[in-house]
BAKOLVEX-132107 format. One line per 2 residues: number of its first residue (from 1); their letters; for each residue x, y, z of C-alpha. Coordinates in pm, 1 decimal, m for minus. Layout:
N
NUM> a> X Y Z | ...
end
This chain:
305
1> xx> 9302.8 9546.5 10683.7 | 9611.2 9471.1 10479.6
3> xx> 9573.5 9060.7 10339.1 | 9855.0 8804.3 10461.7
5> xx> 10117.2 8783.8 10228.6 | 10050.0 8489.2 10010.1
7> xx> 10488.1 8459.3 9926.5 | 10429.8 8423.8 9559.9
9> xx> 10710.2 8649.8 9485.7 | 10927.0 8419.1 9654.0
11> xx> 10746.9 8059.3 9489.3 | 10741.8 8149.5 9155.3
13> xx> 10929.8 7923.8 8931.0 | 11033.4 7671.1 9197.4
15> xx> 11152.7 7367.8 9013.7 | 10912.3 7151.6 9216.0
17> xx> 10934.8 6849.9 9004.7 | 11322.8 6835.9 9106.9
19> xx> 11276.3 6780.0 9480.5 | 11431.6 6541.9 9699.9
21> xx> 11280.1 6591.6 10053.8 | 11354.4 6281.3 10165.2
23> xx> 11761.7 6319.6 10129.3 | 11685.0 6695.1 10364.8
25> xx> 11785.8 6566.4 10746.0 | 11540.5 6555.5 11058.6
27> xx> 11763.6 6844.0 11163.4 | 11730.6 7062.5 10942.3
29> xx> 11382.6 7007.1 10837.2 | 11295.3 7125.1 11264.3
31> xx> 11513.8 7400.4 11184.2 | 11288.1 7527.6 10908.8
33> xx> 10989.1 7419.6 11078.3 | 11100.4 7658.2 11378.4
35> xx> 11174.4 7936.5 11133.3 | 10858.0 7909.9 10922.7
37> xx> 10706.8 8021.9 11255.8 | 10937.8 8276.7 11381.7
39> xx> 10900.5 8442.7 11041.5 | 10573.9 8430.3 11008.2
41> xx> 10514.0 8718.4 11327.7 | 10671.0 8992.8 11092.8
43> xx> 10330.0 9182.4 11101.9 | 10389.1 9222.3 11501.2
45> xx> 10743.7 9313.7 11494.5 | 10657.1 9522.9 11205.5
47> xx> 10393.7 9670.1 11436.1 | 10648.0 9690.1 11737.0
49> xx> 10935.0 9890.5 11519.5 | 10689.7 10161.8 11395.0
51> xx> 10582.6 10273.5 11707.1 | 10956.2 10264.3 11829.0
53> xx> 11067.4 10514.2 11499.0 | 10706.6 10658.6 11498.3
55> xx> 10859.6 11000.0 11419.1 | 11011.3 10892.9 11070.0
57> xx> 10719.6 10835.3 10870.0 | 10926.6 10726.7 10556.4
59> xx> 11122.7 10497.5 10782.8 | 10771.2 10373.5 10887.5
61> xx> 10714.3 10269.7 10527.1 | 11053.2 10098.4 10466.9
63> xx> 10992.3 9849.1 10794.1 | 10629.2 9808.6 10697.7
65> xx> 10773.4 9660.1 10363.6 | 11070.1 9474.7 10550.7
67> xx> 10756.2 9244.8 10818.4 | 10589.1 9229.1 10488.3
69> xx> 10896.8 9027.8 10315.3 | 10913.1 8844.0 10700.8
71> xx> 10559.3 8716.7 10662.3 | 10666.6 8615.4 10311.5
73> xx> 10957.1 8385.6 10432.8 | 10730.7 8249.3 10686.0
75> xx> 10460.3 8148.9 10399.3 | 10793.8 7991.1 10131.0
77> xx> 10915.2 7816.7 10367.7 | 10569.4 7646.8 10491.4
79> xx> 10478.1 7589.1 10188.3 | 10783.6 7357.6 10115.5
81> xx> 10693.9 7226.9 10456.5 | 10345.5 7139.5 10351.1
83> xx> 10461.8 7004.2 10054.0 | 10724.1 6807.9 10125.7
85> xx> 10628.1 6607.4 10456.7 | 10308.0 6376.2 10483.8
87> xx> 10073.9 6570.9 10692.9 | 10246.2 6842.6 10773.5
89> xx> 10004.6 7049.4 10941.5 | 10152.5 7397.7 10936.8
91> xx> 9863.8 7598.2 11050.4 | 9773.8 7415.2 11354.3
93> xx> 10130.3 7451.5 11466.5 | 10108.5 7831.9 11409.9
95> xx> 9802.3 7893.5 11621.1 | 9983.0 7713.7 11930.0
97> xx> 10270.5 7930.5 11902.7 | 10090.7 8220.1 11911.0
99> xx> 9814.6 8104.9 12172.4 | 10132.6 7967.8 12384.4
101> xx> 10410.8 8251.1 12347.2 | 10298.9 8622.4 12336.8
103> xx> 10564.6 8925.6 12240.1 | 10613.5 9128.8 12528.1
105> xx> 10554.1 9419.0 12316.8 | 10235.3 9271.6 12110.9
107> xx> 9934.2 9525.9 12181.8 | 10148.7 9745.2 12324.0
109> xx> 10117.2 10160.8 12257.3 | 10443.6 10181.3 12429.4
111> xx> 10700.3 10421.4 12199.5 | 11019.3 10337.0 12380.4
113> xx> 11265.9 10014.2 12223.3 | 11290.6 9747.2 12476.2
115> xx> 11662.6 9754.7 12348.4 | 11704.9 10080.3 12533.9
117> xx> 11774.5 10318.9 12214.3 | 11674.5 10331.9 11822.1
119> xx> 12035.9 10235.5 11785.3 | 12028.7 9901.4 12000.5
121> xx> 11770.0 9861.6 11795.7 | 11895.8 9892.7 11460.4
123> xx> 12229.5 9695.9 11600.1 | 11995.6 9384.8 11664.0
125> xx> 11802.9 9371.1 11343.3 | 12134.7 9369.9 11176.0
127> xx> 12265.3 9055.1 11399.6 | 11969.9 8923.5 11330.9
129> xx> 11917.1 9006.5 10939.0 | 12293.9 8886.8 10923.4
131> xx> 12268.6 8540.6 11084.1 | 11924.1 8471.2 10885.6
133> xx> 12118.9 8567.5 10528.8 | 12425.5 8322.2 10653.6
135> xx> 12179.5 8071.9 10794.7 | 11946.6 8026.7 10487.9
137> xx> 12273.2 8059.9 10274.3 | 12399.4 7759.1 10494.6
139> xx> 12135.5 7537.4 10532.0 | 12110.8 7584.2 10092.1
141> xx> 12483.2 7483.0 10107.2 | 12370.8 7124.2 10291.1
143> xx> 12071.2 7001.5 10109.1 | 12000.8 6871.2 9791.7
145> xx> 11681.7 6916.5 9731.5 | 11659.7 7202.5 9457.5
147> xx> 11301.5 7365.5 9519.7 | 11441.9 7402.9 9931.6
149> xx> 11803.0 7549.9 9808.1 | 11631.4 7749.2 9570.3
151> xx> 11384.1 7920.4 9849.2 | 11642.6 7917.0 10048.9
153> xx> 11863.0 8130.5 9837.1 | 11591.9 8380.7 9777.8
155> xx> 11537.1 8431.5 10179.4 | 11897.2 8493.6 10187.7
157> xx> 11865.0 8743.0 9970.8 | 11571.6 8906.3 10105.6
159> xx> 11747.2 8917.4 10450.0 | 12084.5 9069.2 10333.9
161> xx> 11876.5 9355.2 10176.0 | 11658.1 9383.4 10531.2
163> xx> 12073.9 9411.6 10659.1 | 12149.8 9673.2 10393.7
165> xx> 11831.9 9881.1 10513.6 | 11899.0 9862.9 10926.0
167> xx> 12297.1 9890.8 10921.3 | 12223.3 10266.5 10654.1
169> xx> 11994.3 10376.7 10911.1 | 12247.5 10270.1 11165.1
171> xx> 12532.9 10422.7 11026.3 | 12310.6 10763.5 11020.7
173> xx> 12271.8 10745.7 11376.3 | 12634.6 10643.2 11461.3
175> xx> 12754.1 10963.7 11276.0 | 12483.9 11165.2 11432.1
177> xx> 12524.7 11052.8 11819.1 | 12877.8 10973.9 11775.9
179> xx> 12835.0 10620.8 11906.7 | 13166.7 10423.5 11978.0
181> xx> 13238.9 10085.2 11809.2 | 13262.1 9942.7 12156.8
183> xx> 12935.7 10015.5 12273.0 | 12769.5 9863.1 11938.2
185> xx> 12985.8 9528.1 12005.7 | 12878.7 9583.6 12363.2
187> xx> 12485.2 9592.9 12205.2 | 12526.2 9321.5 11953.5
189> xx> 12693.8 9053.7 12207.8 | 12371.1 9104.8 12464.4
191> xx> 12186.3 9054.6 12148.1 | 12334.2 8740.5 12083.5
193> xx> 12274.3 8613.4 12392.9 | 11894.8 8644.0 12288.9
195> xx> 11932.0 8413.7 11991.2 | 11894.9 8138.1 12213.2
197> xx> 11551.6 8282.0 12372.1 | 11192.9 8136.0 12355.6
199> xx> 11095.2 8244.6 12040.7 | 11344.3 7990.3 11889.8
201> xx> 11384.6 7742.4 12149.7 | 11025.3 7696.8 12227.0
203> xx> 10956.6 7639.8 11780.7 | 11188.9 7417.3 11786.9
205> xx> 11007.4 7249.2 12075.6 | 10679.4 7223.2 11839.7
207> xx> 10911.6 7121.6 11546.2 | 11062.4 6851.4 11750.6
209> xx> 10672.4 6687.8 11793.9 | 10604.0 6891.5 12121.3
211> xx> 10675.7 6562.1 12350.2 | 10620.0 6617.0 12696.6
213> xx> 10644.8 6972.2 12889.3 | 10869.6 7259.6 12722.6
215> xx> 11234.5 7252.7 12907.5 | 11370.3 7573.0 12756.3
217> xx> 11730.6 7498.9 12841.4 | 11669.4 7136.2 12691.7
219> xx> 11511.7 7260.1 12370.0 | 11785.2 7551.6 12358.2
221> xx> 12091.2 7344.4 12335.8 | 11933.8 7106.4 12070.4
223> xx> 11834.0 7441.2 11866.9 | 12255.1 7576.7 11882.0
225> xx> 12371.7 7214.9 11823.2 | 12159.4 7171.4 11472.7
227> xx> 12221.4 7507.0 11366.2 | 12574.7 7597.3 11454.5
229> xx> 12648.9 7214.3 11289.3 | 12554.9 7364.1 10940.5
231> xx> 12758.0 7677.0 10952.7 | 13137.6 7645.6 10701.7
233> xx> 13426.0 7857.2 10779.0 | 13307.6 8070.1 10471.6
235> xx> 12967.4 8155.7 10618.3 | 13111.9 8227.7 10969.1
237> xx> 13381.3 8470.3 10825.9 | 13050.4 8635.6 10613.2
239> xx> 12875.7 8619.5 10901.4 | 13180.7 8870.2 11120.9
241> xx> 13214.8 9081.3 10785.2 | 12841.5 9185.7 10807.6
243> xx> 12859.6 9232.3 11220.0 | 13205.9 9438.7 11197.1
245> xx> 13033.2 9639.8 10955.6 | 12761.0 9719.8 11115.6
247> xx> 12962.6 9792.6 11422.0 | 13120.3 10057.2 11264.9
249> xx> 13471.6 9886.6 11325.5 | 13596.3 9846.4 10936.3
251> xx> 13651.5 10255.8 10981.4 | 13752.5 10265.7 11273.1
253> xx> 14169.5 10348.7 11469.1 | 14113.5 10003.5 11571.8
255> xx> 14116.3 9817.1 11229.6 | 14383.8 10072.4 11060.1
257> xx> 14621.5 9928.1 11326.2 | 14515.5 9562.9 11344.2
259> xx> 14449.3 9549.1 10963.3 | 14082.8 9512.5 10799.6
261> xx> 14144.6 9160.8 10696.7 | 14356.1 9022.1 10987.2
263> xx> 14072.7 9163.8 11211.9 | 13814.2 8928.5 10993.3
265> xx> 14024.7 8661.5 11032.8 | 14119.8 8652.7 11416.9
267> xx> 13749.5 8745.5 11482.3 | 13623.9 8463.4 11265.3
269> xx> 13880.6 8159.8 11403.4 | 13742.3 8264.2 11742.0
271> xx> 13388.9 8267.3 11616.0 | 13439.9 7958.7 11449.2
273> xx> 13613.2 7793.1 11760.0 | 13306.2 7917.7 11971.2
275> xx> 13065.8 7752.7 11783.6 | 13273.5 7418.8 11718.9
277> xx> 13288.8 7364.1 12114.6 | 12965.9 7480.8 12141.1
279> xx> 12834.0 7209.2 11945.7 | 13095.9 6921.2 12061.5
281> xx> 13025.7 7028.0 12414.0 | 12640.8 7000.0 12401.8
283> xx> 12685.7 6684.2 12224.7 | 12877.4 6539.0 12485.6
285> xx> 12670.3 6683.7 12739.6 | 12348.3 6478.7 12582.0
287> xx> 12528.7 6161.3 12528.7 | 12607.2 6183.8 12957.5
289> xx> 12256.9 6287.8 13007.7 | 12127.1 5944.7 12789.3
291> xx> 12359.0 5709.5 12970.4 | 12255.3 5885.7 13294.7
293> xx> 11884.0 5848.6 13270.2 | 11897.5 5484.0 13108.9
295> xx> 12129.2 5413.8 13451.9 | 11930.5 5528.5 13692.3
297> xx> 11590.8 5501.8 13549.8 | 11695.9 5218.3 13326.0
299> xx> 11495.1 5394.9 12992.5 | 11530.7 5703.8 12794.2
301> xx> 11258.0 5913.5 12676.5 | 11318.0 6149.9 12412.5
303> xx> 11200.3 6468.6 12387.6 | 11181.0 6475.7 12051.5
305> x> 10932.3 6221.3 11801.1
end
């Protein structure tokens, strides 16, 4: 049996001694907490892709190296975890997540992508290799605490190469199957919609202290509003370069007649005005639900510790 990846090709040389955990936010320090466990189930997924490309054994060997690397985020970033907060017990939150929230695919034999095709596939490990490289990138842009920006960096990194790997294979399969921009933007916006499904909403539930019963919706909203809150204008417009790549749009009638630029840019203002309101509305949203349950119940009890 292949050992757990111990992430000491991402540790080494971390300028421990120049930390400042205490100036990282509550925010973001759930946010890593929730990713530290996503990342750390890259064996399964690993597990779940080569079944779904079992006929490409040198493919095989490129994704069992890519939930390798996952595992290794998941390890980095708990060990900064570990480090940096007063009993911080990472394991223990691990085994619940596991125990409480199975893959629908885990122990399966079953050969056929629950995406539909190897492309819908490949289209949502680039939307989600490209959101981790921005994300890491972003929450290294808000922090000053040099060992976290420095792991941070290196995951971002790691995750633009894992983009790299999907959107070649991608591009293969476009040219091969002939497969229209519009059905990729089609495949990557149903994607999207996933981002905010229980494998982050319900970490960020354990990040947040686990208080009471899980309300996914709850736990949801307060995942988009910390995240989207750390993305600049410059990491959104990185973030629609990668996905309009990957899409297959940058070659395509559409961006001859628009302009490759001009297409970033309108793409990016709306992404960026999507995720502003996203994040003003939720606030609001909170801030009616607070004065709501302190009027009628004439107390508030947080989810969160």
């Amino acid at each position: 049996m292949e050992t757990r990846a111990d992430g000491s090709r991402l540790l080494a040389g971390i300028p421990w001694e120049r930390g400042k955990p205490d100036s990282v936010s509550t925010d973001v320090v759930r946010l890593l907490v929730a990713a530290s466990l996503v990342e750390s189930r890259g064996d399964s997924y690993g597990a779940y892709l080569s079944r779904v490309f079992f006929d490409e054994p040198e493919f095989i060997q490129a994704i069992r190296k890519w939930s390798r690397e996952e595992d290794e985020h998941g390890v980095a970033l708990s060990t900064w975890l570990v480090r940096s907060l007063p009993n911080f017990q990472f394991q223990v939150l691990l085994e619940r997540y596991n125990s409480d929230l199975g893959l629908s695919y885990q122990n399966s034999t079953n050969e056929t992508s629950i995406r539909g095709s190897k492309a819908g596939e490949l289209l949502s490990r680039c939307a989600v290799e490209s959101s981790t490289s921005t994300y890491y990138k972003s929450v290294a842009d808000a922090v000053d605490d040099e060992p976290l920006k420095t792991i941070c960096l290196r995951l971002a990194h790691d995750e633009i190469g894992h983009y790299s790997l999907f959107r070649k294979k991608l591009d293969r399969l476009r040219e091969a199957q002939r497969i229209s921009p519009l059905r990729l933007l089609y495949m990557s916006l149903h994607r999207l919609l996933e981002l905010e499904d229980d494998q982050m909403s319900y970490a960020f539930y354990l990040a947040c202290g686990a208080r009471g019963s899980y309300d996914r919706a709850y736990f949801s909203k307060a995942l988009v509003t910390a995240a989207f809150g750390l993305y600049s204008d410059k990491r959104i417009a990185e973030l629609v370069k990668l996905n309009v790549r990957a899409f297959g749009v940058s070659k395509s009638k559409l961006a001859a007649i628009i302009g490759h630029d001009r297409m970033i840019r309108t793409i990016s203002s709306c992404l960026r005005f999507y995720m502003r309101s996203r994040v003003a509305y939720l606030t609001i949203q909170q801030i009616i639900t607070v004065f709501y349950e302190l009027i009628v119940t004439g107390r508030f009890e947080s989810r969160c510790c």
